[in-house]
C-alpha positions as CSV (number, residue, x, y, z in Angstrom):
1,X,34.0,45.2,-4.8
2,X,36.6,45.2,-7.7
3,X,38.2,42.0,-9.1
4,X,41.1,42.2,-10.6
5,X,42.2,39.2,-13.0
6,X,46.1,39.0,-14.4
7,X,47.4,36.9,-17.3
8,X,50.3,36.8,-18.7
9,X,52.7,35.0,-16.8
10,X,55.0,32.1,-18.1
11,X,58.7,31.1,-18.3
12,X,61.3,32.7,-20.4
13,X,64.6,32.4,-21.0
14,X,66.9,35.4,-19.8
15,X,67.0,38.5,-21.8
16,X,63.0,37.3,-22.8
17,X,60.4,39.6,-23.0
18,X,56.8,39.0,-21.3
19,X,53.7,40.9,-21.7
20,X,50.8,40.6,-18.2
21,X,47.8,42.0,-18.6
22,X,45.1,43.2,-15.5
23,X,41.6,43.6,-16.0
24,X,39.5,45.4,-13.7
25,X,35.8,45.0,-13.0
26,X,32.9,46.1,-10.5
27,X,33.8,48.5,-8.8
28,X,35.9,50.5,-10.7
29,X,34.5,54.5,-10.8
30,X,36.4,55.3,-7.9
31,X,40.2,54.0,-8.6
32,X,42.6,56.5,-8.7
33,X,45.5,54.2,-9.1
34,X,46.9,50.8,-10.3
35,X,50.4,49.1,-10.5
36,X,52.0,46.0,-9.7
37,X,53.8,44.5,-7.0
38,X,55.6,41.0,-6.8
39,X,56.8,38.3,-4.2
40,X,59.7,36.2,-4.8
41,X,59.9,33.1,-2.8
42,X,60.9,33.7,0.7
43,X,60.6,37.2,0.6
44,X,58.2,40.4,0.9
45,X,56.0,41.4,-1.4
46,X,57.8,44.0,-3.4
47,X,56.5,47.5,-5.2
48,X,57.1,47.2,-8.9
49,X,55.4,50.3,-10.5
50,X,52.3,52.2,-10.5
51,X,50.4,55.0,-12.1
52,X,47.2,57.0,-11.4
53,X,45.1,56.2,-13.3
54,X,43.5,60.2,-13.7
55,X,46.9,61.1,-15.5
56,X,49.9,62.0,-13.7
57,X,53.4,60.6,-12.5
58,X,53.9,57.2,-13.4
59,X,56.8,55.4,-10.9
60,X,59.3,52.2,-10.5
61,X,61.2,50.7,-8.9
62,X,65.2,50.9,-9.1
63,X,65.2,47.5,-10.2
64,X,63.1,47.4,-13.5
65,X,63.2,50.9,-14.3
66,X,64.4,50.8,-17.8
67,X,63.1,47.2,-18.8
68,X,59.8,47.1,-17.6
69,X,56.7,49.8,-18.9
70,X,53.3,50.4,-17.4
71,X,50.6,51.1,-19.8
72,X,46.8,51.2,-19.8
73,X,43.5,50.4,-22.1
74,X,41.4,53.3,-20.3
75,X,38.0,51.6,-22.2
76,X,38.8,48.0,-21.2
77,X,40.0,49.1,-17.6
78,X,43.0,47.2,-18.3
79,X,46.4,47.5,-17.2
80,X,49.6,45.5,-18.6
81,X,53.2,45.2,-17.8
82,X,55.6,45.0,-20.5
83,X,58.7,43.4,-19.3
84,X,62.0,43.3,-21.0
85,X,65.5,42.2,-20.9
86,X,64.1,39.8,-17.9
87,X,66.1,38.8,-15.8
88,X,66.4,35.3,-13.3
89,X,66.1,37.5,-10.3
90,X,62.5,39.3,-11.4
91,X,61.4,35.3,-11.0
92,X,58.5,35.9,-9.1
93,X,54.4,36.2,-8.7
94,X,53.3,39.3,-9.6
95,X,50.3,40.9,-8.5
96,X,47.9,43.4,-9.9
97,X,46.9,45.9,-7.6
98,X,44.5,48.8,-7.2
99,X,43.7,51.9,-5.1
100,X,40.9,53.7,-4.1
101,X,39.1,56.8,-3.0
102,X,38.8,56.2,0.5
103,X,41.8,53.9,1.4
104,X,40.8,50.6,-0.2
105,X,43.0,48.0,-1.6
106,X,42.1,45.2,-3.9
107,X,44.5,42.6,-5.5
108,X,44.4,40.2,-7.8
109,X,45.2,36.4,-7.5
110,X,49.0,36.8,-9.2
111,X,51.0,35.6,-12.0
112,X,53.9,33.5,-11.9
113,X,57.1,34.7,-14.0
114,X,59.6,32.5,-14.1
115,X,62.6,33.8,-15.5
116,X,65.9,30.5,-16.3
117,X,69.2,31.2,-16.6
């Protein structure tokens, strides 16, 4: 089992900045990759950006690229999600989400950003 426990979330004005953070625990040895997703309300969840977590290509989607970064704490098995130049529409929960060796999933319990015009 891996848990996976976000922070970070608040409300911010648009144009804000917000910083989440994800720290992993248990079962960890065999992730390969993390990112974050989100869900707006009334819609899918949504892919926001990931990386693997071995080194490679880091990826996001069209609509953050450019304002949002991925980065890592390799000894605290934490990932965070700078966010910037936020906008009303990335109002949403955002989830923290990891991948592993053999096709499993875990997810966190998400973090509401709430973005006001």
């Amino acid at each position: 089992q891996v848990q996976l426990v976000e922070s970070g979330g608040g409300l911010v004005q648009a144009g804000g900045s917000l910083r989440l953070s994800c720290a992993a625990s248990g079962r960890t040895f065999d992730m390969y990759r993390m990112g974050w997703y989100r869900q707006a309300p009334g819609k899918e969840r949504e892919f926001v950006t990931s990386f693997n977590w071995g080194g490679g290509s880091t990826i996001y989607s069209d609509s953050v690229k450019g304002r949002f970064t991925i980065s890592r704490d390799n000894a605290k098995n934490t990932v965070y999600l700078q966010m910037n130049s936020l906008k009303p529409e990335d109002t949403a929960m955002y989830y923290c989400n990891s991948g592993h060796y053999g096709g499993l999933n875990y997810w966190g319990q998400g973090t509401q950003v709430t973005v006001s015009s």
